[in-house]
N, C-alpha and C positions, 0 to 999 in steps of 0.2 A: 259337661264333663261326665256327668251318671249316665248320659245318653251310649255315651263310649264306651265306658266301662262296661255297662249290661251288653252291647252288641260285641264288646271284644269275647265276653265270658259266655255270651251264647253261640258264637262262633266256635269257640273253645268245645262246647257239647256237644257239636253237630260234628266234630269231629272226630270227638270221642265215642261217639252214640252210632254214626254211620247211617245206612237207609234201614228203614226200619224193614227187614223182612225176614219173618220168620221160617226157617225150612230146613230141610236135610242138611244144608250145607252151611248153617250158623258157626260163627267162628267158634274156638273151644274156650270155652270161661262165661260162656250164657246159658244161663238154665232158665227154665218158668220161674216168673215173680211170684209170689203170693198171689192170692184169687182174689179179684176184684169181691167183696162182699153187698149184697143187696144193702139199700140203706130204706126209712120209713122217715119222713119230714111231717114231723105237724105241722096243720094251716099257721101260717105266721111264721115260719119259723127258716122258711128259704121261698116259697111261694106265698099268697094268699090262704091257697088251700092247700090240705094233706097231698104230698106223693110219697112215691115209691119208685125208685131206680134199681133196676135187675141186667147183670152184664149176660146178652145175649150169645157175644162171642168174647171171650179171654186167653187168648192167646200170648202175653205180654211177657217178653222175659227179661232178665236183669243179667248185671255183669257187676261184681262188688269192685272199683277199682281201691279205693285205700280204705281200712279200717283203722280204729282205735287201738290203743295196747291192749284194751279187754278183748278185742276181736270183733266188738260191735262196729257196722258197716259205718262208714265214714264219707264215703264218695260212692253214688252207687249212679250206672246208664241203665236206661228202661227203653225198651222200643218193642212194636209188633202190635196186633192190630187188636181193637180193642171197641165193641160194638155195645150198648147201651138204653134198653128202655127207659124211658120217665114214664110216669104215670100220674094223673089226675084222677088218683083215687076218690075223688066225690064224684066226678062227672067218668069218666072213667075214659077220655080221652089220653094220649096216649104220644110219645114223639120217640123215633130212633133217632141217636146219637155217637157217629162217629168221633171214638175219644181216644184210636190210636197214633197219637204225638210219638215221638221220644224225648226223653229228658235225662239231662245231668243233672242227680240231686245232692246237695252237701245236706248231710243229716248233721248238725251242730251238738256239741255236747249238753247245750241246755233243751233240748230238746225242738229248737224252731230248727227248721227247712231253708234252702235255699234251693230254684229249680232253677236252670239253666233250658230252655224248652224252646221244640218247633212243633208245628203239626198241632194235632187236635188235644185236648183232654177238655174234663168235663169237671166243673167245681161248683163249691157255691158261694156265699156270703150270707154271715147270719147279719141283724141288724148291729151298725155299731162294728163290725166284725173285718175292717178296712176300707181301702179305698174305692172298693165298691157297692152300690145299692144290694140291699138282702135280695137275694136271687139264686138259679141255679144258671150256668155259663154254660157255655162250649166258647173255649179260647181256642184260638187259631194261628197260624203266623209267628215268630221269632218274638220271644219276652221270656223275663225272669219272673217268680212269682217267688216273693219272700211270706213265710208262712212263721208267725210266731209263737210261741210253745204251748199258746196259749187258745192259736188257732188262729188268729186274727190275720188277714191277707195285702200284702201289696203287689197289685201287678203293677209290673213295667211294660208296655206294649213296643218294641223295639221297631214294627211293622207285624199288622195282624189285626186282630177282630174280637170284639170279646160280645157272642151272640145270647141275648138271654134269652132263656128258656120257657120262661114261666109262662110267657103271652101265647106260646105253643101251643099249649094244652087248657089253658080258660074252660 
């Protein structure tokens, strides 16, 4: 029955979200998202060793669909293409990372996520930190990723890939 649930509510996103392409002729209620910011991982802490992930290309933009009484976004669609260095900062190898998905996200009042998501994005898990091993991803394919306020991750894989990163760049 979850299996249902998640593929009806990720159906629901894809329809909401549309094909993800950004240009002249985006419909009117989508602006640029926030800019993807560079992040810095101590060894241990999503790989073995230190990285550093930097968005190459950020092009992503959003559409608020419901907010709160206070005006804080409540339902927000993300799409547009969204490109990604890693880096193995000790060795200094290095991977690109196609992370432009779209996603339908319910931002909850306590602060945890729910995504409704197709296509690529890029995440990680600390240890302890969900249903997956500490690592950095590229998820791929139709799933929900429940994110709680605290950080802590469940994907659901509805059909898709959840490719880890870290053996990448060794």
């Amino acid at each position: 029955m979850r299996r249902v649930i998640a593929a009806v509510g990720v159906v629901a996103a894809m329809v909401a979200v549309g094909p993800h392409v950004a240009n002249a002729e985006t419909p009117s209620g989508w602006e640029p998202a926030p800019a993807t910011p560079p992040y810095d991982w101590a060894a241990g802490t999503r790989c073995d060793f230190p990285t550093h992930s930097q968005p190459l290309l950020d092009e992503v933009l959003q559409r608020v669909l419901d907010t709160y009484p206070d005006g804080k976004p409540k339902l927000v669609a993300y799409k547009g293409p969204l490109d990604i260095r890693v880096t193995n900062t000790a060795n200094g190898k290095a991977t690109d990372v196609d992370a432009g998905g779209s996603a339908l996200v319910d931002y909850r009042p306590d602060g945890s996520q729910m995504w409704y998501a197709y296509g690529p994005v890029m995440t990680g898990w600390r240890d302890d930190g969900g249903n997956m091993p500490r690592g950095l991803y590229r998820l791929d394919g139709i799933y929900t990723l429940d994110i709680t306020a605290d950080g802590a991750k469940t994907l659901t894989l509805v059909h898709g890939t959840a490719e880890p990163l870290c053996p990448l760049i060794e």
